[in-house]
mmCIF file of the C-alpha atoms, coordinates in Angstrom:
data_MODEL
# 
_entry.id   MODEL 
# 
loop_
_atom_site.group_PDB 
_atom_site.id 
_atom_site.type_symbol 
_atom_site.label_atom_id 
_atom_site.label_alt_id 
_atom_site.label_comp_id 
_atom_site.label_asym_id 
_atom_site.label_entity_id 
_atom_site.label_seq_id 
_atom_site.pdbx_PDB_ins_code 
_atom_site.Cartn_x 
_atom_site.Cartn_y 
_atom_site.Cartn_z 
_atom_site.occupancy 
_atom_site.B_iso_or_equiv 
_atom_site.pdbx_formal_charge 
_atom_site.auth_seq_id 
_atom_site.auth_comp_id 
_atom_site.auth_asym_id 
_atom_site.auth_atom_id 
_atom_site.pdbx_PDB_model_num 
ATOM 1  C CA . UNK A 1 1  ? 0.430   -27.011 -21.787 1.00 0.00 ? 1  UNK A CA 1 
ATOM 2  C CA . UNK A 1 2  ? 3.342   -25.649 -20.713 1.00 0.00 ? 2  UNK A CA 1 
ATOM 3  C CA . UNK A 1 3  ? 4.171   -23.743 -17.324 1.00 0.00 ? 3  UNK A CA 1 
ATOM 4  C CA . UNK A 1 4  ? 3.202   -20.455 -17.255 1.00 0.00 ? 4  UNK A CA 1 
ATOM 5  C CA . UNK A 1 5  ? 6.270   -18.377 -16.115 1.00 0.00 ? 5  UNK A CA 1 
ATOM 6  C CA . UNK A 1 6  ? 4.833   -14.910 -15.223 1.00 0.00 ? 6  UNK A CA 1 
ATOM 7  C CA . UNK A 1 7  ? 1.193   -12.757 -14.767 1.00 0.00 ? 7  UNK A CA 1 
ATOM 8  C CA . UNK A 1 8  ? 0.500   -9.459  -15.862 1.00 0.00 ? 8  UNK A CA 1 
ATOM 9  C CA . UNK A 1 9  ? -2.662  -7.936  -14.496 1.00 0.00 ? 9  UNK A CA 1 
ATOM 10 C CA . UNK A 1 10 ? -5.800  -7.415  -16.522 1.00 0.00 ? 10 UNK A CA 1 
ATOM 11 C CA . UNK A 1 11 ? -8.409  -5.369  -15.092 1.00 0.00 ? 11 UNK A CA 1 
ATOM 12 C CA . UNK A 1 12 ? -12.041 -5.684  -15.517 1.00 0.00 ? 12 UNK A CA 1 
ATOM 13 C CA . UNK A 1 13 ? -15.767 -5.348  -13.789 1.00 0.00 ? 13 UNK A CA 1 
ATOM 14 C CA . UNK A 1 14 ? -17.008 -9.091  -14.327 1.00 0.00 ? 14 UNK A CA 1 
ATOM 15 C CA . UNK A 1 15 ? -14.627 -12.430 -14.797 1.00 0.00 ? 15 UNK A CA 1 
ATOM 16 C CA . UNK A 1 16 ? -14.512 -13.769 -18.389 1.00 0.00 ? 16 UNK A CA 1 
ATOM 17 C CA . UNK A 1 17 ? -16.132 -16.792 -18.857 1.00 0.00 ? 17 UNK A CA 1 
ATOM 18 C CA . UNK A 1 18 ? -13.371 -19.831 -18.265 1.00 0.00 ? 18 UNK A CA 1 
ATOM 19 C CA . UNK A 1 19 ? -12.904 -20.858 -22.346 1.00 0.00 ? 19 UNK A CA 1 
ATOM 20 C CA . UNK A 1 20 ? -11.819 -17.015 -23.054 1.00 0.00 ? 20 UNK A CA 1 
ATOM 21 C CA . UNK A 1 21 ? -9.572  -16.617 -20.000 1.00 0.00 ? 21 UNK A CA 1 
ATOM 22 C CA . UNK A 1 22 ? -5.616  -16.278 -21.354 1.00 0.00 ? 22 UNK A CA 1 
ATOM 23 C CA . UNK A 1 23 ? -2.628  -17.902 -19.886 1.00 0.00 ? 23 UNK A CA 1 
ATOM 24 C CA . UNK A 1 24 ? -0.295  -15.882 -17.817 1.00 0.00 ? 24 UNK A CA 1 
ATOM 25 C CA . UNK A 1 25 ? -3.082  -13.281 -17.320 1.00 0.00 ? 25 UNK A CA 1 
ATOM 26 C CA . UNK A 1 26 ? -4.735  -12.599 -13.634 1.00 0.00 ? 26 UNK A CA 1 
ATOM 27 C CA . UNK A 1 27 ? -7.605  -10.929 -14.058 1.00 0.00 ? 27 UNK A CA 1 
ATOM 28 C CA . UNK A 1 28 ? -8.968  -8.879  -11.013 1.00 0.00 ? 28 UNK A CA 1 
ATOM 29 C CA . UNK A 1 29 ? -11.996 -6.784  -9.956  1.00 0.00 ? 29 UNK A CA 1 
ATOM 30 C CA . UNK A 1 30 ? -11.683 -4.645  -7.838  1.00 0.00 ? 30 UNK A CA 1 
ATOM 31 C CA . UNK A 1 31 ? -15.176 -3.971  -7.206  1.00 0.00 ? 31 UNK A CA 1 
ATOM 32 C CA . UNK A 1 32 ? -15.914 -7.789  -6.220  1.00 0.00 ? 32 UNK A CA 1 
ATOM 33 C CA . UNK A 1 33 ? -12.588 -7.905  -4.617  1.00 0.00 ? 33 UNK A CA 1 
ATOM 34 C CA . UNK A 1 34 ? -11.374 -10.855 -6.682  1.00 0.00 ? 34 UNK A CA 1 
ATOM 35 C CA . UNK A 1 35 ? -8.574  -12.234 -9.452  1.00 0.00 ? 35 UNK A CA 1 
ATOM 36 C CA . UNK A 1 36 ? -8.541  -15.479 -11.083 1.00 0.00 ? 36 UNK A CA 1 
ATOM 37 C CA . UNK A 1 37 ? -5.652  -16.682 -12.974 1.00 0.00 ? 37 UNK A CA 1 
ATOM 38 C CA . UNK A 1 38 ? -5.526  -20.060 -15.149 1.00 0.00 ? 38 UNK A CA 1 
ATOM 39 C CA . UNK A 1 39 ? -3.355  -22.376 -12.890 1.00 0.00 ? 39 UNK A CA 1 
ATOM 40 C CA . UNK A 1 40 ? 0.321   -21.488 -13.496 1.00 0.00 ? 40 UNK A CA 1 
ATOM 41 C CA . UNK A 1 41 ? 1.252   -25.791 -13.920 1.00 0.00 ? 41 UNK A CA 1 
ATOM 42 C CA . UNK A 1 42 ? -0.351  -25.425 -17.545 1.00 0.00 ? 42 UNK A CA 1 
ATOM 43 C CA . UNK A 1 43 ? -3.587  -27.456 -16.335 1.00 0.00 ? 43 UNK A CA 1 
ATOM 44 C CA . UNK A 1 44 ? -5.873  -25.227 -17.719 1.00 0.00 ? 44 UNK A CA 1 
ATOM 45 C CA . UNK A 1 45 ? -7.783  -24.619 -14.496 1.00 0.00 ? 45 UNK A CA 1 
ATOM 46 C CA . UNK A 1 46 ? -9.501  -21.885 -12.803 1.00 0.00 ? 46 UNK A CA 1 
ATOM 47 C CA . UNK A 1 47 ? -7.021  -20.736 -10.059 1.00 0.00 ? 47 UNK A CA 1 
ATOM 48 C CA . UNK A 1 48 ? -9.633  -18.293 -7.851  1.00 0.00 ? 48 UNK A CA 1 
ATOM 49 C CA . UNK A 1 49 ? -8.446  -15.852 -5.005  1.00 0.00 ? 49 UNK A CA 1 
ATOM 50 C CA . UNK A 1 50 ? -10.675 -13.502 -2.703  1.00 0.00 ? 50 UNK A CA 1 
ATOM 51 C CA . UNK A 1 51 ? -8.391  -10.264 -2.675  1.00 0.00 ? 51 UNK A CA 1 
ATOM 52 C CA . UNK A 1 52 ? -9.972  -8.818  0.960   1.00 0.00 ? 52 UNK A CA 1 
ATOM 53 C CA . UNK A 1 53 ? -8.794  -8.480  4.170   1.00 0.00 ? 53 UNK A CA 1 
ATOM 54 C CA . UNK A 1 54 ? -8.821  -10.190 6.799   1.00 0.00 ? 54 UNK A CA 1 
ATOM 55 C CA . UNK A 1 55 ? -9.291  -13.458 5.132   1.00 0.00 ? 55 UNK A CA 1 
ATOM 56 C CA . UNK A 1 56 ? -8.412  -14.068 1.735   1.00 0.00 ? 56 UNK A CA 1 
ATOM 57 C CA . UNK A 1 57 ? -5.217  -13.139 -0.252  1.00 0.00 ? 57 UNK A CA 1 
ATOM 58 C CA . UNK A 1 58 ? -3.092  -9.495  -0.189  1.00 0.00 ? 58 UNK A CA 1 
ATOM 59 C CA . UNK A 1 59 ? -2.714  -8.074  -3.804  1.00 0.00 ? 59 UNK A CA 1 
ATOM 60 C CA . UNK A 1 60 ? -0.256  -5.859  -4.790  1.00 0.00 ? 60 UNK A CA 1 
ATOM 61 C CA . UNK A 1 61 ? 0.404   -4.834  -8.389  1.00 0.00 ? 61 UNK A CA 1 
ATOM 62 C CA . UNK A 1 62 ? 3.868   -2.463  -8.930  1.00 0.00 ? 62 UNK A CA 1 
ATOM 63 C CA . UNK A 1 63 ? 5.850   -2.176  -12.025 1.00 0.00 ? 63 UNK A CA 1 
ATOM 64 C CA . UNK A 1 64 ? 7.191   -5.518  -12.299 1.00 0.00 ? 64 UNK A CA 1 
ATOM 65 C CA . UNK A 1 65 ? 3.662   -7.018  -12.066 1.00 0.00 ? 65 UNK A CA 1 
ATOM 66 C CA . UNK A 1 66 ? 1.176   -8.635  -9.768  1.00 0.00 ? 66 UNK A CA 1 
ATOM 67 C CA . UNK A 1 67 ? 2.043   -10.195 -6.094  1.00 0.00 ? 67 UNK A CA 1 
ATOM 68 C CA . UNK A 1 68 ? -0.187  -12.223 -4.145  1.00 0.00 ? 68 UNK A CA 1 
ATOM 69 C CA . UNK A 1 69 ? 0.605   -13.242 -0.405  1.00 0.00 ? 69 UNK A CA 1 
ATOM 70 C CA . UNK A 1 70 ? 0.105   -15.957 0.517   1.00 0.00 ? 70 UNK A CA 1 
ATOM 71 C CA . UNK A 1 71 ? 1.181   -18.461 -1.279  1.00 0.00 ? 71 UNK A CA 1 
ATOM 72 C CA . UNK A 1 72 ? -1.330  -20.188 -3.955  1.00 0.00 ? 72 UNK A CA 1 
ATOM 73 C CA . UNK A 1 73 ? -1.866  -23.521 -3.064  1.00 0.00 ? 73 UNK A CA 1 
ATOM 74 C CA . UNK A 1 74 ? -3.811  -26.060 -5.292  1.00 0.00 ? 74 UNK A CA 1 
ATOM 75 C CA . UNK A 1 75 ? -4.266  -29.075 -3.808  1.00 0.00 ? 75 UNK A CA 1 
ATOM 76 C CA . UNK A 1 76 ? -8.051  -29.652 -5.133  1.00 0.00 ? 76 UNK A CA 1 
ATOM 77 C CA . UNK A 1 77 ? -6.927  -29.506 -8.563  1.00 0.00 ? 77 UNK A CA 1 
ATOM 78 C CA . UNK A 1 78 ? -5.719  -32.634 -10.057 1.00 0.00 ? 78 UNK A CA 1 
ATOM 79 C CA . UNK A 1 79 ? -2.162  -31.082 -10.671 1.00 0.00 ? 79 UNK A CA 1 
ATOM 80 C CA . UNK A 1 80 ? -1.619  -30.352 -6.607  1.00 0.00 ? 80 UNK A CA 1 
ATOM 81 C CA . UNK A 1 81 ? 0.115   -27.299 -7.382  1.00 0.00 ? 81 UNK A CA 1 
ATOM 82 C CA . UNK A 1 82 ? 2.142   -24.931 -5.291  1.00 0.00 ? 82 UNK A CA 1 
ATOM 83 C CA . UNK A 1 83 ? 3.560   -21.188 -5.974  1.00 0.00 ? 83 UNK A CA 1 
ATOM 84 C CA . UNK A 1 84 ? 3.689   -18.115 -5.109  1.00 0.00 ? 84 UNK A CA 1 
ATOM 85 C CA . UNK A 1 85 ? 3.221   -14.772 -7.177  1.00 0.00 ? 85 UNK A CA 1 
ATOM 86 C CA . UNK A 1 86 ? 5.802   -12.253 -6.458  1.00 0.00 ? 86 UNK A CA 1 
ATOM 87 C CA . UNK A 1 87 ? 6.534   -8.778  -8.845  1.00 0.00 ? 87 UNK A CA 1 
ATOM 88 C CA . UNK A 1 88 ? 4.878   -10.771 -11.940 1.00 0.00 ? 88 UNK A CA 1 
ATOM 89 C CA . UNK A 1 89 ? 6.902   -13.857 -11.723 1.00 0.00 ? 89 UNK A CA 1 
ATOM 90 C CA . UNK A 1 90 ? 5.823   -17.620 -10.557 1.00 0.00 ? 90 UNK A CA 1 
ATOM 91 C CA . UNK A 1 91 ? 7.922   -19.042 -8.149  1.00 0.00 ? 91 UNK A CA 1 
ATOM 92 C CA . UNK A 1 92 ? 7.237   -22.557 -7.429  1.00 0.00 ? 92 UNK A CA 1 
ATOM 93 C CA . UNK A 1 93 ? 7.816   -23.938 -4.294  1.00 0.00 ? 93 UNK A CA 1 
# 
């Protein structure tokens, strides 16, 4: 699979199960203060981040798209990835 290049935000009440979730889509819920995105490497796996304060990961979403602080760092997946999300757009590091 190919690297995905940019998220747009997709809101909804409960997660979709994994085999319907879409690639460059982070789905979040409010209500369970959570968004899961497919890992941006092309992997196909379930990249989950707690969107609450104090732990957990800031979410933003303005008119260039979705930013997450920090980083997203995925070194349990097989891939090892490392990016951030910043105004929509993947940024590896």
């Amino acid at each position: 699979m190919p690297k995905t290049e940019t998220l747009v935000v997709e809101r909804v009440k409960h997660m979709p199960e994994r085999d319907k979730m879409l690639d460059g889509v982070l789905y979040v819920s409010q209500e369970f203060e959570l968004a899961i995105h497919m890992c941006a490497c092309g992997c196909r796996e379930e990249t989950v981040t707690p969107i609450h304060k104090p732990r957990g990961w800031s979410f933003i979403e303005e008119q260039n798209g979705p930013t997450l602080h920090p980083s997203i760092g995925n070194q349990q997946l097989k891939c090892r990835s490392h990016y951030w999300v910043r105004d929509g757009k993947i940024v590896w590091c």
